[in-house]
Every structure is written in structure tokens, then in C-alpha cells.
Chimera marker file (.cmm) of the C-alpha trace (Angstrom):
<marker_set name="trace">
<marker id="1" x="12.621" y="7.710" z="13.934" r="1" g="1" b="0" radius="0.5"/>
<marker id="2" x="15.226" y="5.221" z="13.461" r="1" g="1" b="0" radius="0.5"/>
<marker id="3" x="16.348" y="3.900" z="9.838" r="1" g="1" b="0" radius="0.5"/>
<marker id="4" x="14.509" y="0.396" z="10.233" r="1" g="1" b="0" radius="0.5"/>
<marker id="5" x="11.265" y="2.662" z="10.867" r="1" g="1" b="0" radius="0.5"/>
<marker id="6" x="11.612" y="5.137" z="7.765" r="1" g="1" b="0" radius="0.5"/>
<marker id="7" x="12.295" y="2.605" z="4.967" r="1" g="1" b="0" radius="0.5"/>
<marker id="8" x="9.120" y="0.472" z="6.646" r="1" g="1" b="0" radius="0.5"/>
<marker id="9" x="6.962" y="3.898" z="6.497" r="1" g="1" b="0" radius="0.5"/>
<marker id="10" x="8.446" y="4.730" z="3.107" r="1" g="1" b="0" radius="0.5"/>
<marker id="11" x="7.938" y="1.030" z="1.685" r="1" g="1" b="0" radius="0.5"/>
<marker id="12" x="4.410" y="1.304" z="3.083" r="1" g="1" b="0" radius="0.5"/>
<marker id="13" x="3.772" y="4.538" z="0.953" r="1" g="1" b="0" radius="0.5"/>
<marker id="14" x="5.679" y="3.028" z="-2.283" r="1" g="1" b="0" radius="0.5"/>
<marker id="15" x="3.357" y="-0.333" z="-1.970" r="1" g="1" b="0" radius="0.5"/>
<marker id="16" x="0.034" y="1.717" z="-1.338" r="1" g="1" b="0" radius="0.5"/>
<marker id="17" x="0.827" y="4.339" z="-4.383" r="1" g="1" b="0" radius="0.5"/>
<marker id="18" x="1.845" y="0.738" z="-6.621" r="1" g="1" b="0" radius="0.5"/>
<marker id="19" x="-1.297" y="-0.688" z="-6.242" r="1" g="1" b="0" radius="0.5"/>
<marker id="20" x="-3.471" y="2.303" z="-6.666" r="1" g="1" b="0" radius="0.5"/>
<marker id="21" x="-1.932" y="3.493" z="-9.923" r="1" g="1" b="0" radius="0.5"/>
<marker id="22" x="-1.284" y="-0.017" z="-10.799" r="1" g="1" b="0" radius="0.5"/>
<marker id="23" x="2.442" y="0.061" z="-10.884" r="1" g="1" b="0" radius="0.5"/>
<marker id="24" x="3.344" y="-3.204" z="-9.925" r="1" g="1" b="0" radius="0.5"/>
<marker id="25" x="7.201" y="-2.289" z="-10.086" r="1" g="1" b="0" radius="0.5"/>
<marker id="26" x="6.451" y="0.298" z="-7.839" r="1" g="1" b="0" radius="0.5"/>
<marker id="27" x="4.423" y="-2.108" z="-5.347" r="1" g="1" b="0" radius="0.5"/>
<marker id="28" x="7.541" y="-4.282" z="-5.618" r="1" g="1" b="0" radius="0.5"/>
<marker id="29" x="10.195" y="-1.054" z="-4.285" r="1" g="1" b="0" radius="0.5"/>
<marker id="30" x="7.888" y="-0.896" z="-1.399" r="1" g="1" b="0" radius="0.5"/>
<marker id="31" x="7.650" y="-4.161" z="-0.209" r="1" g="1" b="0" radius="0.5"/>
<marker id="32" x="11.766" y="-4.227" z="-1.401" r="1" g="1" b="0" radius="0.5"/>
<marker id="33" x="12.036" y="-1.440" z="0.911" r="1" g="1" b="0" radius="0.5"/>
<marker id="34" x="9.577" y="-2.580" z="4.093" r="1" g="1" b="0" radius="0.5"/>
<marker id="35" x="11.734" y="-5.447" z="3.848" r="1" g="1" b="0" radius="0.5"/>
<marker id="36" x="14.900" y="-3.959" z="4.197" r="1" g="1" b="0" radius="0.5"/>
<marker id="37" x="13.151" y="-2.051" z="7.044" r="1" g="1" b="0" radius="0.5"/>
<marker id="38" x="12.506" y="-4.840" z="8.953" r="1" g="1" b="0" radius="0.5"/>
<marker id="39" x="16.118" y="-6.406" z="8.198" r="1" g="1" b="0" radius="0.5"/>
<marker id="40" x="17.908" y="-3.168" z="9.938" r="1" g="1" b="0" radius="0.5"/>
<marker id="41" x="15.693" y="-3.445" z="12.720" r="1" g="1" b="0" radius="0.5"/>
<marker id="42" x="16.546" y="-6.430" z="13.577" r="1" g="1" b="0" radius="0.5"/>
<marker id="43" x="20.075" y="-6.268" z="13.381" r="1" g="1" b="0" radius="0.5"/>
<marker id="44" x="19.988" y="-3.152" z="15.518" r="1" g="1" b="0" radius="0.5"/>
<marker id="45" x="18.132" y="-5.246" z="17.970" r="1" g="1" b="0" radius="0.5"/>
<marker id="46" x="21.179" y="-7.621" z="17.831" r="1" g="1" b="0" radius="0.5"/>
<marker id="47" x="23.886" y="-5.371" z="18.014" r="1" g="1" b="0" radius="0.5"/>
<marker id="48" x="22.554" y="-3.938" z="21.453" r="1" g="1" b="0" radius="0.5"/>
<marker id="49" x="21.833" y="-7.380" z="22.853" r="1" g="1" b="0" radius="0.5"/>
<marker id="50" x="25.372" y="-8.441" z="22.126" r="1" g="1" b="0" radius="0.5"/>
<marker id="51" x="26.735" y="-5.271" z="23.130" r="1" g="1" b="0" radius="0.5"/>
<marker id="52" x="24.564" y="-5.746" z="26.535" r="1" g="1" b="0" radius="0.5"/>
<marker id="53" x="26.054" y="-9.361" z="26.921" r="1" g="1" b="0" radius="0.5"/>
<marker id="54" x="30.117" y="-7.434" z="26.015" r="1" g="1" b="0" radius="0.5"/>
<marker id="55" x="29.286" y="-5.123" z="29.059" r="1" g="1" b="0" radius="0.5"/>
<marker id="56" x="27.774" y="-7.801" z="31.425" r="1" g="1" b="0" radius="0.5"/>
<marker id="57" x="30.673" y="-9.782" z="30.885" r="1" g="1" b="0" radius="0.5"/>
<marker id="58" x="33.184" y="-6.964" z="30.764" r="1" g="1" b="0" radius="0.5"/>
<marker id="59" x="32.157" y="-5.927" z="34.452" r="1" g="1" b="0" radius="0.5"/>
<marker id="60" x="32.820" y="-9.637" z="35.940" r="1" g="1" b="0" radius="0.5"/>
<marker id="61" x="36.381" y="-10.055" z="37.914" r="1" g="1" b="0" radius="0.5"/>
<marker id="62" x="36.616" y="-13.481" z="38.539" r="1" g="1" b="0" radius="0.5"/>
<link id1="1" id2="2" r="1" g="1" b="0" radius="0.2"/>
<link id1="2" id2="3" r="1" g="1" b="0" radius="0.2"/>
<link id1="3" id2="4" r="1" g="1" b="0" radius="0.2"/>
<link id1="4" id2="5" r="1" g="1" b="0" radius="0.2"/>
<link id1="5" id2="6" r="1" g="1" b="0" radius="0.2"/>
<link id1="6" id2="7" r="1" g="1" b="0" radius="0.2"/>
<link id1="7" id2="8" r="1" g="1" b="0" radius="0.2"/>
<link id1="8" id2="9" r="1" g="1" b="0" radius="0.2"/>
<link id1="9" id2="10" r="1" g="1" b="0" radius="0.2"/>
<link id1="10" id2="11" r="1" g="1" b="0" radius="0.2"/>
<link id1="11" id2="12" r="1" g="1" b="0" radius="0.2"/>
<link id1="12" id2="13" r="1" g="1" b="0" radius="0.2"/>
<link id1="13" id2="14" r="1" g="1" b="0" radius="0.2"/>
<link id1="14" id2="15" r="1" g="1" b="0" radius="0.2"/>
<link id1="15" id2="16" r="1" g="1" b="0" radius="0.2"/>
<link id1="16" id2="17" r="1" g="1" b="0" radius="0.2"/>
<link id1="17" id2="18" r="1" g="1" b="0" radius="0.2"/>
<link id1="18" id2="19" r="1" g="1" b="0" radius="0.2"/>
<link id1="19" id2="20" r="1" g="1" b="0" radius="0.2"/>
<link id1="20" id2="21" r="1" g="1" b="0" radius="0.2"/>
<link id1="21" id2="22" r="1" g="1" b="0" radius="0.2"/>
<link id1="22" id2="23" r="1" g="1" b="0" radius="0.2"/>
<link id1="23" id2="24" r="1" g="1" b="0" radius="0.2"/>
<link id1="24" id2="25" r="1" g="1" b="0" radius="0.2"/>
<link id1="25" id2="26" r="1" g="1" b="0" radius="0.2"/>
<link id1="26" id2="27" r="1" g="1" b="0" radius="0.2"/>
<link id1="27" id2="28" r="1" g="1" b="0" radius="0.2"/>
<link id1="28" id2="29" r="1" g="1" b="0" radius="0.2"/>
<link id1="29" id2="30" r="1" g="1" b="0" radius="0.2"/>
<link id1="30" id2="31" r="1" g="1" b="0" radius="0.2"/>
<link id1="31" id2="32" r="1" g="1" b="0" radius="0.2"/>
<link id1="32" id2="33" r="1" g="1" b="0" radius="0.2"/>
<link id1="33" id2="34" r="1" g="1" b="0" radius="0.2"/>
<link id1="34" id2="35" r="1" g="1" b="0" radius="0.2"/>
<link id1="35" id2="36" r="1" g="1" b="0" radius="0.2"/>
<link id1="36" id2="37" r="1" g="1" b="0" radius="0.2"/>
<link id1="37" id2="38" r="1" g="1" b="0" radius="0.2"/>
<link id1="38" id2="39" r="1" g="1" b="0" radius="0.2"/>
<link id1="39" id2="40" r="1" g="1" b="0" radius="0.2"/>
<link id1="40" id2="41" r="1" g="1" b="0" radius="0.2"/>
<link id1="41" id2="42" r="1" g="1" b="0" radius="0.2"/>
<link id1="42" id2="43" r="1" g="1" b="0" radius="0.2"/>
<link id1="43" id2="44" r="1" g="1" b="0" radius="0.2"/>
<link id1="44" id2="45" r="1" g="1" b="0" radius="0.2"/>
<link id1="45" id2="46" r="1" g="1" b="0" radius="0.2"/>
<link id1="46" id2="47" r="1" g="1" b="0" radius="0.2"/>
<link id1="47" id2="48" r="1" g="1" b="0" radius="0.2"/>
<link id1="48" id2="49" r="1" g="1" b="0" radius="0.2"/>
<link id1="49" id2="50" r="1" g="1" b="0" radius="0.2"/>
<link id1="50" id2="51" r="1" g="1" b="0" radius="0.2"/>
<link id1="51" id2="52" r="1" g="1" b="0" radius="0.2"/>
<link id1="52" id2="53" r="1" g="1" b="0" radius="0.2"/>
<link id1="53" id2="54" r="1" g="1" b="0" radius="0.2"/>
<link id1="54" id2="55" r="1" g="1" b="0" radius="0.2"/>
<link id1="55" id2="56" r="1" g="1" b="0" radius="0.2"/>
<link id1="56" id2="57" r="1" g="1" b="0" radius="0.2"/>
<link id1="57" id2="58" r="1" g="1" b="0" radius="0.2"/>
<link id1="58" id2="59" r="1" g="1" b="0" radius="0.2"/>
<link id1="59" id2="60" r="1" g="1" b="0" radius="0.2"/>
<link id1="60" id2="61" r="1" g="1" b="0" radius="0.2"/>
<link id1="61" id2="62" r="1" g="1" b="0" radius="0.2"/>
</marker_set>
């Protein structure tokens, strides 16, 4: 399981245990942390499409 993928599974849990025990601070580190989930996996996403584009243009001999 990649990073993006754990804080969105642990945010989950944090935002489901904050609203049933009516923590709403707690609620708020879980969506915090889904959030920040989301973020890394979308910069992952964009380090291996630029990456992809380094190599494609790497291998040209013009």
C-alpha cells in the first residue's frame, strides 16, 4: 500500500471514529489526513508522468 493509500484509509478511520463519539476535532484529523492522502497521490502520479516524458525524450537522437 502506497503512502497516498494509508493516510486515505487512516483518515477514513479517524473521520468514522469522530463522528461516532462525537469528536468533531477528531472528524477534522481524518478528513486533514484523507486529504493529504489524496495530495501525495497525486503528486506521485506526476512525478512518474514527468519522469515517463524525461525518458521518452532522453531516448530521441535527433
Amino acid at each position: 500500500m502506497n503512502e497516498g493509500a494509508k493516510d486515505k484509509v487512516t483518515g477514513k478511520a479517524k473521520e468514522a471514529m469522530g463522528k461516532m463519539t462525537g469528536d468533531r476535532r477528531k472528524e477534522a484529523e481524518g478528513k486533514a489526513d484523507q486529504a493529504k492522502g489524496k495530495t501525495k497521490d497525486t503528486m506521485g502520479g506526476a512525478r512518474e508522468r514527468a519522469e515517463g516524458l524525461k525518458d521518452s525524450l532522453g531516448d530521441k537522437k535527433d
